[in-house]
C-alpha positions, -999 to 999 in steps of 0.1 A, spaced: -830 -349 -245 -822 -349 -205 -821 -322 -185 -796 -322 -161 -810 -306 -128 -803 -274 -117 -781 -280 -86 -755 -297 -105 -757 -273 -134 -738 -245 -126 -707 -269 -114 -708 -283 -151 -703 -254 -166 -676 -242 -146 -658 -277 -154 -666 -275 -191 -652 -240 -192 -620 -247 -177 -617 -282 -195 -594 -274 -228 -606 -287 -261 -588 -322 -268 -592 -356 -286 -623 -363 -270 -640 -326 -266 -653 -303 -288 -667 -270 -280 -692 -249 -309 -717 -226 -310 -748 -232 -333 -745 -195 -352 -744 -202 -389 -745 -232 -408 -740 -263 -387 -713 -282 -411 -687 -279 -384 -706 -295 -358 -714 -328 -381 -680 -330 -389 -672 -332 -350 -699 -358 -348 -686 -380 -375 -647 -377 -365 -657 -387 -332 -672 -413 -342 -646 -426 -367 -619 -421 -340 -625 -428 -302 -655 -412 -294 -660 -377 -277 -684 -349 -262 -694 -319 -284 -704 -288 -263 -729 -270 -280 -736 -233 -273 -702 -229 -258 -673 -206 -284 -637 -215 -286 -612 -202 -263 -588 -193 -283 -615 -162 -294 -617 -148 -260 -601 -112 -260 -578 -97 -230 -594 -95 -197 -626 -115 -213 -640 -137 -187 -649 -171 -188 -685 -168 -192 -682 -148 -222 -677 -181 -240 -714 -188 -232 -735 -182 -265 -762 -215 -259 -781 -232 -280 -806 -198 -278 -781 -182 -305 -800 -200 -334 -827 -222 -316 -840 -234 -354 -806 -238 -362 -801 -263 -330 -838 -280 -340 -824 -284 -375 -791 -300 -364 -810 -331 -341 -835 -337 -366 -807 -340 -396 -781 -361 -372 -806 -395 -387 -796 -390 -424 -767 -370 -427 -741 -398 -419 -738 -431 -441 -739 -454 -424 -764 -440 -401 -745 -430 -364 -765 -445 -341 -749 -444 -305 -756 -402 -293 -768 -392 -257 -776 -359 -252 -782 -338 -219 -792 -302 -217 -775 -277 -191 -790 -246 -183 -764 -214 -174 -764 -176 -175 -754 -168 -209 -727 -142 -218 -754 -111 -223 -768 -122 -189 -801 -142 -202 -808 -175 -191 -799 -200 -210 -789 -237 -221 -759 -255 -232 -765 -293 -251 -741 -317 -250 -735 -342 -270 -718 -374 -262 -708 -397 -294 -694 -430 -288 -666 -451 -307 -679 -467 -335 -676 -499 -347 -682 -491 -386 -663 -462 -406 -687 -433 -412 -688 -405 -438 -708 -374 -442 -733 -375 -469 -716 -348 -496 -688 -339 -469 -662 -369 -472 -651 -386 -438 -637 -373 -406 -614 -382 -377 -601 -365 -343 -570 -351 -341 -554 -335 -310 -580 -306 -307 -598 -304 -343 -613 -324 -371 -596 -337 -399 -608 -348 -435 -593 -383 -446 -582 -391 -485 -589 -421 -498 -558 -436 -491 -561 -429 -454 -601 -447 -455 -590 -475 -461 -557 -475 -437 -586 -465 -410 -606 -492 -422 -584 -517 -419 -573 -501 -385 -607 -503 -370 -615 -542 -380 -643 -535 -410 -616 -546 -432 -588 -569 -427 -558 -585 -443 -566 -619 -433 -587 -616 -468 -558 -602 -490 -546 -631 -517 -510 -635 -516 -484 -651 -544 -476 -681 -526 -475 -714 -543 -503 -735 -531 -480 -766 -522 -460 -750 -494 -497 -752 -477 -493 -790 -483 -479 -791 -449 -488 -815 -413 -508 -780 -403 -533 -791 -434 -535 -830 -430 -546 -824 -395 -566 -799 -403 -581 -820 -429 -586 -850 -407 -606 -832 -382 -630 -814 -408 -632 -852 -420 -625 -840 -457 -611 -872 -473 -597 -851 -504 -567 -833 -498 -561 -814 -530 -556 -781 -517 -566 -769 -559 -602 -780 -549 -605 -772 -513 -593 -744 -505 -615 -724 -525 -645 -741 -512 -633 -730 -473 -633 -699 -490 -595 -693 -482 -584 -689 -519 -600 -671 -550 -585 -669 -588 -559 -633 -594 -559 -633 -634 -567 -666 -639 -544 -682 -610 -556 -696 -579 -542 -679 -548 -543 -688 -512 -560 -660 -488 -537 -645 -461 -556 -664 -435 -550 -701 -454 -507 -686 -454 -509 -686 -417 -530 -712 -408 -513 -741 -431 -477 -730 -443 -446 -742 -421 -428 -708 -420 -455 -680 -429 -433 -652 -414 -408 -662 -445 -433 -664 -470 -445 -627 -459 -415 -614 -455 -414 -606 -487 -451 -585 -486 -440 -562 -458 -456 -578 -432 -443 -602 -402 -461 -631 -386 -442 -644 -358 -437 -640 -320 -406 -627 -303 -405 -634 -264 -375 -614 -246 -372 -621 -207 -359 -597 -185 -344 -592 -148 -360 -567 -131 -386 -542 -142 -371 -529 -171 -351 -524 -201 -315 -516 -195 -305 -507 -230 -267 -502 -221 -243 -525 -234 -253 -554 -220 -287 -560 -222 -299 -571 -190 -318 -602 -211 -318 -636 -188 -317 -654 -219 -311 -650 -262 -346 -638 -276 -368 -666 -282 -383 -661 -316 -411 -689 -324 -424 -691 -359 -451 -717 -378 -486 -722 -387 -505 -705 -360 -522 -731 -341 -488 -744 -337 -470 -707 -326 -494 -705 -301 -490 -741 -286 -451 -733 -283 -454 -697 -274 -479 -703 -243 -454 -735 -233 -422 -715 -234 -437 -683 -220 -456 -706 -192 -422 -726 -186 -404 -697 -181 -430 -684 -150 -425 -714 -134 -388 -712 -137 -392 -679 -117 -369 -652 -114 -340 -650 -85 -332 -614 -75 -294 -605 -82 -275 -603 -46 -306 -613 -23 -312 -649 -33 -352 -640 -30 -371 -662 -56 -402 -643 -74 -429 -661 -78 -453 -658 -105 -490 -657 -95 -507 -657 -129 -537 -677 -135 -524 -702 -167 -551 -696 -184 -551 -652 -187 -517 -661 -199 -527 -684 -224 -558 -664 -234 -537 -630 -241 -511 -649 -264 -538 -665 -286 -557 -627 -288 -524 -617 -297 -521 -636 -326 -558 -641 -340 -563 -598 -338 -532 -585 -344 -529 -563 -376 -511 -586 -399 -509 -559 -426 -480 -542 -406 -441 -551 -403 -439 -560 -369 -437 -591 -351 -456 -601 -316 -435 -591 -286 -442 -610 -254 -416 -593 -226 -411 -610 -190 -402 -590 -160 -401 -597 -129 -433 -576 -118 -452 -581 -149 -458 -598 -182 -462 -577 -216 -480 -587 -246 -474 -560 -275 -496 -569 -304 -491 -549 -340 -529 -527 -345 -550 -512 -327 -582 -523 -311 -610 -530 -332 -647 -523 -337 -662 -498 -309 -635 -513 -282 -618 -490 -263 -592 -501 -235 -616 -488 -204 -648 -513 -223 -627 -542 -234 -632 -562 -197 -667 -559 -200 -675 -559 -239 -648 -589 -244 -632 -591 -276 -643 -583 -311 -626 -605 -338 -603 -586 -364 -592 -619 -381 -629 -639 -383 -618 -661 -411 -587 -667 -389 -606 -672 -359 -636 -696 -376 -611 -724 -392 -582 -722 -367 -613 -738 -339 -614 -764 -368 -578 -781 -355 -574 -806 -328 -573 -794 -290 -578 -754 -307 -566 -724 -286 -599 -706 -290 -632 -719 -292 -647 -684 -306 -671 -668 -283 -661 -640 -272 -655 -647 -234 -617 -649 -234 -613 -611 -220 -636 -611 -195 -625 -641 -179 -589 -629 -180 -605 -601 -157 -620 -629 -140 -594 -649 -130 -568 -622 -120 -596 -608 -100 -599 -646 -84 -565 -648 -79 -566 -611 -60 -539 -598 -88 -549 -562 -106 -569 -566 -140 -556 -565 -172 -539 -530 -184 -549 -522 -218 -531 -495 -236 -529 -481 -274 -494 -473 -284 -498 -448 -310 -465 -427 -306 -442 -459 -326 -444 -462 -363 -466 -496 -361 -497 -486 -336 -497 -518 -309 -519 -532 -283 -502 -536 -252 -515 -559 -227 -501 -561 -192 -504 -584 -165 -491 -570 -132 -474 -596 -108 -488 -582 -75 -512 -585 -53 -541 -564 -52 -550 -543 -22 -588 -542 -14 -587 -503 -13 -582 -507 -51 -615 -523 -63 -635 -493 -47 -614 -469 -64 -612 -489 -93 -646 -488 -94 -651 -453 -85 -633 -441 -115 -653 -464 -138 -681 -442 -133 -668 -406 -125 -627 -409 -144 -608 -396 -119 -600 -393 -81 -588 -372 -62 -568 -370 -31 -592 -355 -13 -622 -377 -26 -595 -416 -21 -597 -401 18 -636 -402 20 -634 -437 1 -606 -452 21 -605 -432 58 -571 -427 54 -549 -395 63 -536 -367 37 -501 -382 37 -509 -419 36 -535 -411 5 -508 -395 -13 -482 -422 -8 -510 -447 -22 -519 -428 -50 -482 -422 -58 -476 -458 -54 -504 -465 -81 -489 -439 -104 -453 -461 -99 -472 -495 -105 -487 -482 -139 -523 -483 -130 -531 -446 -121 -519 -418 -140 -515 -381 -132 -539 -353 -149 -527 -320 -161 -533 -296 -134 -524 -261 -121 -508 -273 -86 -502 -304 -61 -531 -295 -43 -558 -301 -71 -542 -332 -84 -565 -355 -101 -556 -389 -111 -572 -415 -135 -565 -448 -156 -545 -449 -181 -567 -468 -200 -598 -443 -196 -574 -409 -209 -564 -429 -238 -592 -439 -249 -618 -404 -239 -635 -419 -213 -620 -391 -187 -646 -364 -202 -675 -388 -191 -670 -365 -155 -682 -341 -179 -713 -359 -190 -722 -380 -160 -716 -360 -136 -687 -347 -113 -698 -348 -75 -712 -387 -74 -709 -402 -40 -688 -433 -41 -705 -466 -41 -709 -482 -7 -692 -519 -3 
């Protein structure tokens, strides 16, 4: 365990005391048995990781006129209790939770002792874990929840260790007969085309009471129309591309739509040929502003458009009834994927981790066609960071819609340039998760009134967004990608007061 030294200590504890719990912090004190604390541990990491503050009691217990302080308790209240607790972290989760950092702060405790509070940082998780005797845990708001067995396997599919690409489905093997599979065939060089015989072999069908049924993954790959032939099974499988004037949806009664919905259907290594041509054709078309004759003009690298319709496709959730939306404005492109991210991804790691495959089997034969959208290694993310940084355009926005009915990934590509100010703050909030006014001025040299028309200006674009805070003068701002997904309490793990990075 790391102690943190002593002249940042005391500002930690003021932060964690004023910090409310949330999805991603936890505060307990070690008095008693410890069950509540592993379930914190294991919910964390079934849901988007988090920090558990040991020694430190609820809020919400603090009587009238109690200060702050009186919350402090440490990890002196039951020291044996705390030792018991570390060593049983290795077998009291199944599978084992690997991925804990720990760091130790000393304080004043509440009966004026000195003390220590540990905390506990638990990452995202890219397995589903349970306690051993204790059933498995996820984060909610501000507490831990025990899942049913129903809701396991929703969250397993959810996080990518299962996924319906594997389900068998009742479709009739000859409406895989199709030019998807003779190509298909002809490139694998398999001279028998008996789809009886092969498919099983390719490990895309297996026998359901004695009949042979094609895999979900063999449905989208070879079948003409496998939207239709799901339909029926609750789930969707095509694309819808809607493009807009201006920067949003007007939903009056006239759509402000430049064109009918484009809805584009097929085997997939087909529906991602068309949709990347028709989404492509339509950027180069442009957009002319209504009244002003001004032309926009798209700046997207080809390729981070290509890239984020084909991730669309191969790790969308195909167990849920939605389709693909790709939306066209004139500031921005939107890809809306049904599912959430999977594995340990979050939206602030994806640039640098790349992506992890929901739909393997998906993935592994679709490379298997002629001229293949994906050659299946992983690198597709970061180059789209790569390329919009080349083309001085703002990274990719990540975000998790979880408020709709269908959880989606929402992908967006911003159509403006990127002012150099923004990769040191950018990079600045990597590490620390937020900025302040006050701290964008010793970054940038600029004045009070010009950092807060920046920062507003970010918060307009969609790339900053504002913190809860008590008044204008302590506003904090952050990613949108790093509140979503946790990665804002890191200030409360790494530090609050690091010096920006000098360029």
């Amino acid at each position: 365990m790391t102690d943190l030294p002593p002249a940042q200590a005391a500002d930690r504890i003021t932060a964690l005391l004023a910090a409310p719990e949330s999805r991603t912090l936890d505060f307990k004190r070690i008095s008693g048995k410890q069950g509540r604390m592993y379930e914190a541990v294991c919910a964390f990491a079934n849901a988007d990781g988090g920090l558990l503050a040991i020694g430190i009691g609820d809020s919400k217990a603090m009587k009238p006129g109690d200060k702050p302080q009186s919350r402090l308790f440490g990890i002196e209240e039951n020291p044996e209790g705390f030792d018991d607790f570390r060593r049983e972290m290795l077998t009291r989760f199944t599978p084992a939770i690997t991925k804990l950092h720990w760091i130790r702060v000393s304080c004043t405790l509440n009966n004026g002792q000195p003390g220590h509070v540990a905390l506990l940082r638990v990452e995202k998780s890219d397995q589903l874990h349970s306690i051993v005797g204790n059933g498995t845990w996820t984060r909610m708001d501000a507490s831990n929840r025990e899942l049913s067995a129903v809701e396991i396997a929703d969250l397993a599919y959810q996080r990518g260790v299962k996924s319906a690409e594997t389900l068998p489905m009742p479709v009739a093997l000859e409406l895989l007969d199709s030019d998807a599979w003779d190509s298909y065939r002809a490139t694998r060089g398999l001279t028998h085309a008996d789809l009886a015989q092969r498919l099983p072999r390719l490990g895309l069908a297996v026998n359901v009471e004695a009949s042979l049924q094609p895999l979900l993954a063999a449905v989208l790959l070879f079948a003409d129309e496998p939207g239709a032939l799901l339909a029926g099974q609750g789930m969707r499988a095509d694309i819808r591309v809607f493009h807009y004037q201006g920067k949003a949806v007007q939903r009056g009664a006239v759509p402000n739509l430049l064109l009918p919905p484009k809805t584009i259907t097929g085997p997939v290594v087909e529906q991602i040929a068309k949709a990347q041509a028709y989404v492509l054709e339509r950027l180069a078309v442009g957009l002319t502003m209504e009244g002003s004759g001004f032309k926009t003009r798209y700046r997207y690298p080809e390729r981070v458009i290509k890239e984020a319709i084909t991730n669309a496709v191969l790790h969308r959730d195909y167990r849920l009834n939605r389709d693909i939306h790709i939306r066209i404005f004139d500031d921005r492109v939107e890809v809306e994927s049904p599912g959430r991210l999977p594995g340990n991804l979050t939206p602030a790691n994806i640039g640098k981790a790349g992506s992890v495959p929901r739909n393997s089997l998906l993935a592994r034969h679709l490379r298997e066609f002629p001229n293949p959208p994906n050659v299946d290694a992983g690198e597709g993310v970061p180059m789209m960071f790569a390329q919009m940084a080349e083309a001085n355009l703002y990274e990719p926005l990540y975000r998790e819609l979880l408020e709709p009915a269908v959880p989606c990934l929402l992908v967006t590509l911003l159509n403006e340039e990127r002012p150099p100010l923004w990769v040191q703050v950018s990079d600045w909030m990597d590490r620390n998760g937020s900025i302040t006014n006050g701290r964008l001025r010793e970054i940038s040299g600029l004045e009070t009134l010009a950092a807060s028309k920046q920062l507003r200006q970010w918060v307009a674009q969609g790339v900053l967004v504002a913190l809860p805070t008590a008044s204008r003068q302590q506003a904090s701002y952050t990613k949108p990608e790093l509140i979503e997904s946790g990665d804002v309490t890191r200030s409360l793990f790494f530090g609050l007061d690091n010096e920006p990075r000098k360029s």
